[in-house]
BAPA-981875 format. One record per residue (C-alpha): residue in one letter; x, y, z. Coordinates in steps of 0.5 Angstrom, whole numbers, plus 500, padded with zeros to 3 digits. Layout:
BEGIN
AXYZ/...
***
This chain:
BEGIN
X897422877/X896416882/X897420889/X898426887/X896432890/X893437884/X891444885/X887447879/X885454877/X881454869/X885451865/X893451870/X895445873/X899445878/X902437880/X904437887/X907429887/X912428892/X917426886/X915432882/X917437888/X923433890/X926434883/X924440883/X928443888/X934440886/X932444880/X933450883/X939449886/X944453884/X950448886/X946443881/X951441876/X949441868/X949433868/X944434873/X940439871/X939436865/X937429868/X932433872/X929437866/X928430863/X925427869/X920432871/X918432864/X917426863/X912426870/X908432868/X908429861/X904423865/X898428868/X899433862/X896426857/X891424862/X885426858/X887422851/X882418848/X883411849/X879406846/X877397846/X881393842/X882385842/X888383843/X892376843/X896374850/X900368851/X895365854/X888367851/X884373847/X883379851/X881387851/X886392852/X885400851/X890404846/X889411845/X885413839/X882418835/X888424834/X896422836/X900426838/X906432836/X911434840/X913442839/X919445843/X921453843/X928454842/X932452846/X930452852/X925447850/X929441847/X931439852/X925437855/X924433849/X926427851/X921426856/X916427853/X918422847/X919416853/X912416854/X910417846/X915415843/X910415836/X909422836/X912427831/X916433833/X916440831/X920446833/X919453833/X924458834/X923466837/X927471840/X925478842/X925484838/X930489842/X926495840/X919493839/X919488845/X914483841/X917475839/X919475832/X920468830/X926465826/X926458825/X918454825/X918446823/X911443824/X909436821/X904437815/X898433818/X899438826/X892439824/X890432826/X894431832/X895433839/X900439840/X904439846/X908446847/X915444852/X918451855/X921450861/X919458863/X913461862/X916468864/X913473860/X908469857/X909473850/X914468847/X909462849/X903465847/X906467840/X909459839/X901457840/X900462835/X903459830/X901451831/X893455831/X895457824/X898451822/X891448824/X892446830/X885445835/X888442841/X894445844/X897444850/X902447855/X908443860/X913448863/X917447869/X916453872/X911460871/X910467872/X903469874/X904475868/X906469863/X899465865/X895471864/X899473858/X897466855/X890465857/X889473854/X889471848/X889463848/X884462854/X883455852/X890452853/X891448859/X897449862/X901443866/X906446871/X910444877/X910451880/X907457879/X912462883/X911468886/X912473879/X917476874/X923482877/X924488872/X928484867/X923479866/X926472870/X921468874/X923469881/X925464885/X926461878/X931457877/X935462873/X936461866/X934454863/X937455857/X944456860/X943451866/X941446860/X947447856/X953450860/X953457857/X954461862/
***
C-alpha cells in the first residue's frame, strides 16, 4: 500500500497507513453512531483489501485505447471468493466487493457450543468451483481464534488452497490459535491489541462488532 508503514511477523500483516489508524479510532470510540461504524467498517475494509490482494497474479494483455493498441496487466490465473462469518462479517463484505466486484461470495455461519466451547456450524454457502479461487475470510475480530480457525476448516475441506484472513482487530490468543493448526494462512489486520479478558473480548477492542454494526445492543 503506497506509503504505507508495515509491520510483518510470519504470515500477519499489520497495516499502519495514517488513514487505516485514523478510521480506526474512530472505530473504537464508544460514541461512534451505528451509521458511522458501519461506514468505518467498510472503509477500513476496503483499504486492507488493497494490501490483503497485493500478491495476485497478474499478467500482459493487448488492449485497444482511444488513441492506440497497448499493454495493460489483469490479474490471471485463480479469481477470487469472498467468505464472510456471520454476522459480524457481512458487513465487511461490501468493501471488499468495491474492489472485486467479480468475486463470489460465500458464507459460513457458526456459534459456540455453551457446553463443549468448540464452534458448531450452522449455515455453510460456498460457490462450487471455491477450489479454484482465492479464499478471503472477513471477520472483524480474531478474538479466540477458535471460530476463524474452524471457518478456514471448512473452505480447506471444500477444496480450497489459498485462503486468506482480513480482520479489523485481533487478539494475540486468536493469531496463535489460527496458525496452530492453519500456519499457512496470511492475516492482514489493522491492529494486533493487547489480548482477550475472562469472557474472550479483545482489549481494547471496539466492543462487540455484530452489535455496533447492526444496533442490537
Amino acid at each position: 500500500m503506497t506509503g504505507a508503514e508495515l509491520t510483518m511477523s510470519g504470515t500477519v500483516v499489520v497495516v499502519r497507513h495514517p488513514l487505516v489508524q485514523h478510521k480506526l479510532g474512530l472505530l473504537r470510540d464508544v460514541t461512534t453512531t451505528t451509521q458511522m461504524f458501519r461506514q468505518l467498517v467498510n472503509e477500513l475494509t476496503l483499504l486492507l483489501t488493497y494490501e490483503a490482494t497485493k500478491d495476485l497474479a497478474d499478467e500482459e494483455v493487448e488492449i485497444e485505447t482511444p488513441l492506440e493498441r497497448t499493454t495493460a496487466r489483469r490479474i490471471s490465473g485463480k479469481k477470487v471468493a469472498v467468505c464472510p462469518i456471520l454476522r459480524a462479517g457481512v458487513g465487511m463484505l461490501d468493501g471488499v466487493l468495491s474492489l472485486v466486484p467479480g468475486a463470489r461470495v460465500g458464507f459460513i455461519g457458526l456459534f459456540r457450543d455453551e457446553e463443549t466451547l468448540e464452534p458448531v456450524e450452522y449455515y455453510v454457502k460456498l460457490p462450487g468451483d471455491i477450489a479454484d479461487r482465492d479464499v478471503i475470510l472477513l471477520d472483524p475480530m480474531l478474538a479466540t481464534g477458535n471460530s476463524t480457525a474452524a471457518a478456514i476448516e471448512i473452505v480447506k475441506r471444500a477444496g480450497a488452497t489459498s485462503v486468506r484472513l482480513i480482520a479489523l482487530i485481533a487478539a494475540p490468543e486468536g493469531i496463535a490459535r489460527v496458525h496452530r493448526d492453519h500456519p499457512e494462512v496470511t492475516i492482514v489486520v489493522a491492529a494486533v491489541d493487547r489480548g482477550l479478558n475472562e469472557v474472550g473480548y479483545i482489549l481494547p477492542g471496539l466492543g462487540d462488532a455484530g452489535d455496533r454494526l447492526y444496533g442490537t445492543k
